[in-house]
C-alpha positions as semicolon CSV with decimal commas, in nm:
position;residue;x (nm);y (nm);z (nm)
1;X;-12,946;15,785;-0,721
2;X;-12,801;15,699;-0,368
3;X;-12,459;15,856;-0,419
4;X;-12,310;16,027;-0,104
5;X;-11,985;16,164;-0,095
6;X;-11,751;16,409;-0,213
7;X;-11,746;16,431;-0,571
8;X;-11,592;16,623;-0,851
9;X;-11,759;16,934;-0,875
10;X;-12,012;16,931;-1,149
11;X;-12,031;17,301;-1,156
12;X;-11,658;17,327;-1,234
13;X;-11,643;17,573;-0,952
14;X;-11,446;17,426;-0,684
15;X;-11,224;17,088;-0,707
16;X;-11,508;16,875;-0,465
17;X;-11,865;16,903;-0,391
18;X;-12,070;16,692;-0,137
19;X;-12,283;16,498;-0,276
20;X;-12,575;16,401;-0,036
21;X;-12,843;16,134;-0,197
22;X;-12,749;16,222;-0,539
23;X;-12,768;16,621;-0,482
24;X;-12,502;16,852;-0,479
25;X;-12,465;17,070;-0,171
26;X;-12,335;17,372;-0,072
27;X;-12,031;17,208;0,087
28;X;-11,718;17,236;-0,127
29;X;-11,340;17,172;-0,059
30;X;-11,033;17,316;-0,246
31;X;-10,724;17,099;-0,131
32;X;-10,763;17,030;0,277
33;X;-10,983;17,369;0,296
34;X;-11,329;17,329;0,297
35;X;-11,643;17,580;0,240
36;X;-11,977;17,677;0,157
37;X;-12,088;17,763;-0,201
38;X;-12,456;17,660;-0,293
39;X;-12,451;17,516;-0,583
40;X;-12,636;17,686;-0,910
41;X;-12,965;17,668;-1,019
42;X;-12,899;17,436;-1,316
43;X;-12,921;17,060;-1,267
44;X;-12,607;16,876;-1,298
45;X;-12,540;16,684;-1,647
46;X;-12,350;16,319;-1,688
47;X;-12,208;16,112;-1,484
48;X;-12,094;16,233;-1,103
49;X;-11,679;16,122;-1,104
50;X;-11,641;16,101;-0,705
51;X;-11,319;16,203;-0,537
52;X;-11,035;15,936;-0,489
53;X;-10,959;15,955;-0,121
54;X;-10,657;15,841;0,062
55;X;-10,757;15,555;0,270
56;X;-10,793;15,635;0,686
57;X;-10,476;15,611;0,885
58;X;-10,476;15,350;1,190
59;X;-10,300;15,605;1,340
60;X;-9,974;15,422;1,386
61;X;-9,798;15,729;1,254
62;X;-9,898;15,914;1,534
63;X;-9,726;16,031;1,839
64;X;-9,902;16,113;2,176
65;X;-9,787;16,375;2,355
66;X;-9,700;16,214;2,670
67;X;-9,495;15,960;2,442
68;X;-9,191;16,156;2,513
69;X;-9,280;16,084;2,924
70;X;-9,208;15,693;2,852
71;X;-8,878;15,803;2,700
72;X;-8,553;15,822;2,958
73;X;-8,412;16,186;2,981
74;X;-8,036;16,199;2,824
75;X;-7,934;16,548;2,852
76;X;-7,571;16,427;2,604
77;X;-7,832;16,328;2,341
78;X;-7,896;16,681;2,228
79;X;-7,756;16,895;1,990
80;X;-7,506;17,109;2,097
81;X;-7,661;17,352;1,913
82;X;-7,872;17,493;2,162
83;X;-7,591;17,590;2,395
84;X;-7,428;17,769;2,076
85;X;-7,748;18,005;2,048
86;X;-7,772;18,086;2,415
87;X;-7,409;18,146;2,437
88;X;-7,428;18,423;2,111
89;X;-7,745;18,525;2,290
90;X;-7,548;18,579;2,607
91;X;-7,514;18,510;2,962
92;X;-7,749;18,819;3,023
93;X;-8,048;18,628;2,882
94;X;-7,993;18,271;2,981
95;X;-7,749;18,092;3,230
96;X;-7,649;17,749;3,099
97;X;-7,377;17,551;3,264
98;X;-7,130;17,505;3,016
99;X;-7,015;17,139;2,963
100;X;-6,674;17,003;3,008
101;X;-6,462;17,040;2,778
102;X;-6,460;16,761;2,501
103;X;-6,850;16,677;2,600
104;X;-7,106;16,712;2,304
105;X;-6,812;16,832;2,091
């Protein structure tokens, strides 16, 4: 056996179990979390079923954080919103200046 991966848990204890050279370890996951849990002293029976994995991202779906440095500033582009929570906050709290009338409307 030269399986290594995660696998189904054999044990029925957790929904994956690393497998390392055809032995279970004490490394399980349950959803994203992972853990430890050695495994039990009884040998595993059938077939291992291993784990169907979402393939690796290339990572265009991410966003660096200095992305939003290569962006121009528009302080219209907003929601208006903001200005409607300071302003219930009060004046007391924040200082805005308040836009002409009929802007972001």
């Amino acid at each position: 056996m030269n399986e290594e991966g995660w696998y189904i848990d054999p044990f029925g204890r957790h929904q994956a179990r690393w497998i390392s050279d055809g032995t279970p370890t004490a490394l399980v996951r349950d959803g994203a979390v992972e853990s430890q849990d050695p495994p039990p002293e009884q040998p595993t029976t059938g077939a291992l079923e291993r784990v169907e994995e979402s393939p690796p991202s290339n990572g265009d779906d991410l966003k660096r954080a200095d992305d939003v440095d290569a962006e121009e500033f528009d302080p219209r582009a907003g929601s208006r919103a903001a200005f409607d929570i300071m302003d219930a906050i009060g004046p007391d709290v924040f200082w805005h200046p308040k836009p002409a009338r009929g802007e972001g409307d």
